[in-house]
C-alpha positions in Angstrom: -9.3 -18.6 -14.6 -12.2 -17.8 -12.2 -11.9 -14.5 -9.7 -12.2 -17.5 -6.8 -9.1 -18.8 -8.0 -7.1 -15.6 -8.5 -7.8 -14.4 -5.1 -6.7 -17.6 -3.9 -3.6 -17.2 -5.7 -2.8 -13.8 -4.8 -3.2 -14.4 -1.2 -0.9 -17.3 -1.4 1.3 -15.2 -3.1 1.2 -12.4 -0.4 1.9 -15.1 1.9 4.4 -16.3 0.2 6.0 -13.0 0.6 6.1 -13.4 4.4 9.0 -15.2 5.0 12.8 -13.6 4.9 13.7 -9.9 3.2 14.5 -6.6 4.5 11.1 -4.4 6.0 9.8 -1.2 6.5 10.4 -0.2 10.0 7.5 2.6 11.4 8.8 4.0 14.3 6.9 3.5 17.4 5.2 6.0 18.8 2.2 5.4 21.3 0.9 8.7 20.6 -0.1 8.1 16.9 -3.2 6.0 15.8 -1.7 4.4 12.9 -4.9 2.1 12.0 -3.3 -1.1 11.6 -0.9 -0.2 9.4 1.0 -3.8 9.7 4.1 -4.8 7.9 3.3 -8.6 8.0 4.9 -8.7 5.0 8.7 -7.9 4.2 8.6 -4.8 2.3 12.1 -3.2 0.9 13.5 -0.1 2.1 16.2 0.8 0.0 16.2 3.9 -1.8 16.1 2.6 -5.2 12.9 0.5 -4.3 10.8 3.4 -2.8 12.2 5.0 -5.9 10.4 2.2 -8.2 7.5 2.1 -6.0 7.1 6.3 -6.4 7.5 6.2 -10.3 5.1 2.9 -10.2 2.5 4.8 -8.1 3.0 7.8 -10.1 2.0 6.0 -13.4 -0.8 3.8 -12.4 -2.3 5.0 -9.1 -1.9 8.6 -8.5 -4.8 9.6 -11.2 -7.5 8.0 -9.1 -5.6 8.6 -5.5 -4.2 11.9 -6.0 -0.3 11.9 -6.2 0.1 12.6 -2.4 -2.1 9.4 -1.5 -4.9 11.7 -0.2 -7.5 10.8 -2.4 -10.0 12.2 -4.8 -13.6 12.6 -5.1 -14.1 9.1 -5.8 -11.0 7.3 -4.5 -9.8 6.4 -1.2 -7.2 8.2 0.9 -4.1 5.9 1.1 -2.1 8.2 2.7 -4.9 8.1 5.8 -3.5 4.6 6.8 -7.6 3.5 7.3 -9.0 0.9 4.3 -12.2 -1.3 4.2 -10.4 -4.0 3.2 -7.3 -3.9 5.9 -4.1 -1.6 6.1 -1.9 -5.0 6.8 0.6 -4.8 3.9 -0.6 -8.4 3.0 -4.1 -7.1 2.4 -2.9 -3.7 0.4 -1.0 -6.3 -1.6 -4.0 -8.3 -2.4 -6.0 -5.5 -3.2 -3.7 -4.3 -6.1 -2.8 -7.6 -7.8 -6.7 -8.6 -7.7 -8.6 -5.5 -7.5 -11.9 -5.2 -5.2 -15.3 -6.3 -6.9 -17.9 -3.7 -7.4 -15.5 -1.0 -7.3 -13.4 1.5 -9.8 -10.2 -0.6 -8.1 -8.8 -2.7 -10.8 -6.3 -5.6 -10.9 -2.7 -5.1 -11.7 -1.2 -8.2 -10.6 -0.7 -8.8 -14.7 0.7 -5.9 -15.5 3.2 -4.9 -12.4 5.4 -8.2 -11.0 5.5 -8.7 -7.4 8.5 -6.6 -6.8 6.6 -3.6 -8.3 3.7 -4.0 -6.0 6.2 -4.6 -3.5 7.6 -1.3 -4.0 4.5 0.8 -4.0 3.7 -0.5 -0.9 6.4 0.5 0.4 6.5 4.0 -0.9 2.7 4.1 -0.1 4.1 3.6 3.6 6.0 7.1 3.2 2.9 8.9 2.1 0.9 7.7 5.2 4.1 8.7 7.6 4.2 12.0 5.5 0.4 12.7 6.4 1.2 11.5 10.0 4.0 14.4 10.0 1.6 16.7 8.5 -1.2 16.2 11.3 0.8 16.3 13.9 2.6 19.6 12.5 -1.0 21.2 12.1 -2.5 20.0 15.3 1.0 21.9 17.1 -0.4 25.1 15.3 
């Protein structure tokens, strides 16, 4: 199957996704930039899911992201809600089931189902609130 074709897939797929389910609620707050960090997706919030989605982050992304989502010296910062290829859900979504070209980010959509992905999205969501938290807290000081 050409890469053409996969992306096509996994954005239909993500899209797919977009209809129905419980979501991720961020609470508003004017004050904080959050970078476009869009739920246009429906993305679970149960504990057992953000569960999955830590242990599933844990295991396949924390080694290149670090396992707060900050980043390393050659990984991007998840936790910093800012990516070059969109911080919508549907676009984070893409990005791990297809990978991004020319870059150490891999594909994964064979190896984790779309629940999985689901999950780590999710739970990749707490990390960014978490560094939100943390800012805030350091900027009071």
């Amino acid at each position: 199957m050409s890469k053409g074709i996969k992306w096509i897939l996994t954005i239909v797929c993500a899209l797919m996704f977009s209809v129905g389910g419980a979501t991720v609620t961020i609470a508003a707050d004017d004050e904080i930039d959050r970078h476009g960090m869009e739920n246009d997706m429906p993305l679970p919030s149960d504990a057992a899911a953000l569960e999955n989605g830590k242990e599933r982050y844990s295991a396949r992304c924390s080694y290149c992201h670090t396992p707060l989502g900050r980043g390393g010296s050659s990984s991007v910062c998840l936790a910093c809600q800012k990516y070059k290829w969109g911080s919508k859900s549907s676009a984070i979504y893409a990005t791990i089931a297809a990978g991004r070209p020319n870059t150490k980010m891999g594909a994964f959509a064979t190896s984790l189902s779309q629940e999985e992905i689901l999950n780590i999205i999710a739970y990749i969501r707490t990390l960014q609130e978490k560094k939100i938290q943390d800012d805030l807290a350091a900027a009071k000081q």
